[in-house]
C-alpha atoms as one frame of an Amber mdcrd trajectory, in Angstrom:
protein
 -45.271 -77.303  29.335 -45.657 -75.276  32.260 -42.945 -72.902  33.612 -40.142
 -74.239  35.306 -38.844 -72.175  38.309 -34.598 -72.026  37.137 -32.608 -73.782
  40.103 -29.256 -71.440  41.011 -26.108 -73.653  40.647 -24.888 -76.382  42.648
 -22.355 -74.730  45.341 -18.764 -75.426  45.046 -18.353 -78.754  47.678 -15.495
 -78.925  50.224 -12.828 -81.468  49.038 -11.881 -84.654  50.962  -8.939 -86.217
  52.329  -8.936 -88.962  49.192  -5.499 -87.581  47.019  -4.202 -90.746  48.330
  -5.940 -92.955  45.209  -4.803 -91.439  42.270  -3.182 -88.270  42.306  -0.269
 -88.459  44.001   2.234 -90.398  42.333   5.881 -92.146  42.893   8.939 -89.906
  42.489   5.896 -86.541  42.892   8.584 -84.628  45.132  11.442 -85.881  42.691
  11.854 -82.780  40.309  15.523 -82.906  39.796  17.395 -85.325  37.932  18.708
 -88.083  40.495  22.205 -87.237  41.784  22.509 -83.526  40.518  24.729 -81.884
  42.558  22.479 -78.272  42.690  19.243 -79.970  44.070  17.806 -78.229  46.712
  15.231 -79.666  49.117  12.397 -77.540  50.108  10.003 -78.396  52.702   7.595
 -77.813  55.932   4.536 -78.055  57.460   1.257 -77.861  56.011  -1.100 -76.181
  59.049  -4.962 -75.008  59.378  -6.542 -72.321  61.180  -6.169 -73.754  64.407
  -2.449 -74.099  63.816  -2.545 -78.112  63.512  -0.745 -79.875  60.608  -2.830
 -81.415  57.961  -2.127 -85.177  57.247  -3.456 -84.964  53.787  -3.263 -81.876
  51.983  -1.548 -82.149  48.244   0.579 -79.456  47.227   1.810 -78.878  43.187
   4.845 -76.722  41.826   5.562 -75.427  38.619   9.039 -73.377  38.087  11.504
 -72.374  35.277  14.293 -74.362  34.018  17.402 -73.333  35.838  20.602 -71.754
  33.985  18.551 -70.043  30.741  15.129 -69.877  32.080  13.823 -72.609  29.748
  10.472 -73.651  30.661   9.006 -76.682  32.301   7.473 -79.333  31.363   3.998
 -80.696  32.940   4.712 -83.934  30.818   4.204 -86.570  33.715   2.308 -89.544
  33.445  -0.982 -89.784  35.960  -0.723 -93.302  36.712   2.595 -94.022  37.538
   4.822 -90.491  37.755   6.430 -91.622  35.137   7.640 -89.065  31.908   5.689
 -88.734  29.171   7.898 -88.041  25.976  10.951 -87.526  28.367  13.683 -89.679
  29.133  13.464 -88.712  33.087  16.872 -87.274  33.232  16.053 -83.812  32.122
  14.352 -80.999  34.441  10.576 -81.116  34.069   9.442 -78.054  36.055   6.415
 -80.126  37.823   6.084 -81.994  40.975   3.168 -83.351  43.237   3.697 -83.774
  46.757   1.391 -85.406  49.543   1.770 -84.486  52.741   2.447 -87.244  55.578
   0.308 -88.200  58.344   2.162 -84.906  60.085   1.179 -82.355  58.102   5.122
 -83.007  56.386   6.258 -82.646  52.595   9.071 -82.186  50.748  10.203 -81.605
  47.292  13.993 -81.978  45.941  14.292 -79.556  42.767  17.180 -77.011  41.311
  16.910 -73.540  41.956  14.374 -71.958  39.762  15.064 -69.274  37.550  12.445
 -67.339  36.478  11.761 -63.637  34.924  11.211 -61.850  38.172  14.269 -60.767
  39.906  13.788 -63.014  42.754  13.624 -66.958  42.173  10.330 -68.363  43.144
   8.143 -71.736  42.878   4.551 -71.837  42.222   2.742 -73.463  44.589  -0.923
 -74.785  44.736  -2.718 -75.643  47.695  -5.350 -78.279  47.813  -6.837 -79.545
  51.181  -9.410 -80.691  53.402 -12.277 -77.911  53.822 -10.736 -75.438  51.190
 -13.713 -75.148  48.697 -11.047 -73.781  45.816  -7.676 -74.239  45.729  -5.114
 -72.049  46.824  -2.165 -70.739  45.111   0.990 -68.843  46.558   4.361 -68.433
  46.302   7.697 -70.040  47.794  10.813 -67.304  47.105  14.199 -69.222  47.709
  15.695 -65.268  48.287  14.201 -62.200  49.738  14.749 -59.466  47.990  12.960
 -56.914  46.195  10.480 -57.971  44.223   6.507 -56.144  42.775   4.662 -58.679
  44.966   7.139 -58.737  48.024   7.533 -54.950  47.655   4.183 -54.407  47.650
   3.409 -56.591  51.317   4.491 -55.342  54.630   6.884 -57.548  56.498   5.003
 -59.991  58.545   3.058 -60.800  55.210   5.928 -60.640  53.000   7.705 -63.131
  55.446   5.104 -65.913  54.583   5.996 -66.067  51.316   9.943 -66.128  51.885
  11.820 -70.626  52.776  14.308 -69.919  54.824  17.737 -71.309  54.411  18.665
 -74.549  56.395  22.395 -74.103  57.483  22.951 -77.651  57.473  26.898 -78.977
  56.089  25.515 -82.779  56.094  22.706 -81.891  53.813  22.746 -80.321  50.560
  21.144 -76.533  50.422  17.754 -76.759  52.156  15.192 -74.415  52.653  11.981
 -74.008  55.374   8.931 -73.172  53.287   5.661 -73.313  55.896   1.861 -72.905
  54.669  -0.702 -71.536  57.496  -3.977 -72.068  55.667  -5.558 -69.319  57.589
  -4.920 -67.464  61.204  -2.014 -65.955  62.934   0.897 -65.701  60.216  -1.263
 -66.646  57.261   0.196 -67.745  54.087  -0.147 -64.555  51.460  -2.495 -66.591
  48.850  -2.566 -65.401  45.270  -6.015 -64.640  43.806  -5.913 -65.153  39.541
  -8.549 -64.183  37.301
């Protein structure tokens, strides 16, 4: 058999606006139990480089159990958002969120506690164009902090919701992503 020249590996391939089929699900944005009365909302704008919102990006967040730091749980069911082993009253750490044709998403959760002095969410970034995902942070406090510490301000602010002051709502908080460009999200880079 004669030699066969080795082909390098097929390049990474930009990923399309088609979440809509099967990953987002009903109740994705629903992390809290229904009607608990420390749910906050956060939310904003999902934006690319040329500062225009992106109708159909899909965002994830993980977090910590509130009160004792228990952990949470990625036990959701694909299909239908429904809870796997759970008995969808308890805090499950996970949500999936879609944003809408303006670039919009929200999530209604409790405030996270985690082990860093500062209470954060996770947050994943998937979108139109983006060859890998994205990962960053959303910190419901500034404060100090070894990643927040370690930005300068304008960087550090990118990471930071800001409070809503809002008495009609409940607590709300301002959490923009700017996929690249002026005011760039800081994106987390794991190995």
């Amino acid at each position: 058999m004669p030699d066969t020249p080795a082909f390098p590996p097929t390049p990474s391939q930009t990923v399309g606006p088609f979440y809509g089929y099967a990953l987002p699900f009903p109740g994705g944005g629903d992390v809290a139990p229904a009607g608990h009365p420390d749910a906050v909302t956060l939310h904003g704008v999902v934006y690319d480089g040329a500062g225009a919102p992106v109708p159909d990006a899909l965002l994830e967040f993980w977090q910590g159990g509130p009160g004792t730091g228990e952990p949470g749980s990625m036990r959701r069911s694909p299909v239908n958002g429904g809870f796997l082993g759970r008995d969808g009253v308890r805090f499950t750490g996970f949500g999936r969120v879609a944003t809408d044709a303006d670039g919009h998403y929200a999530l209604r959760t409790l405030p996270p506690r985690t082990p860093a002095p500062l209470p954060y969410l996770s947050v994943c970034v998937f979108a139109r164009g983006l060859m890998h995902h994205l990962y960053t942070r959303a910190y419901l406090a500034d404060g100090d902090d070894a990643l927040l510490g370690s930005l300068e301000p304008a960087r550090r602010a990118t990471l930071v919701a800001v409070r809503e002051e809002n008495p009609a709502r409940h607590r709300a908080y301002r959490f923009d992503i700017r996929l690249q460009g002026e005011g760039e999200t800081v994106f987390l880079e794991f190995h």
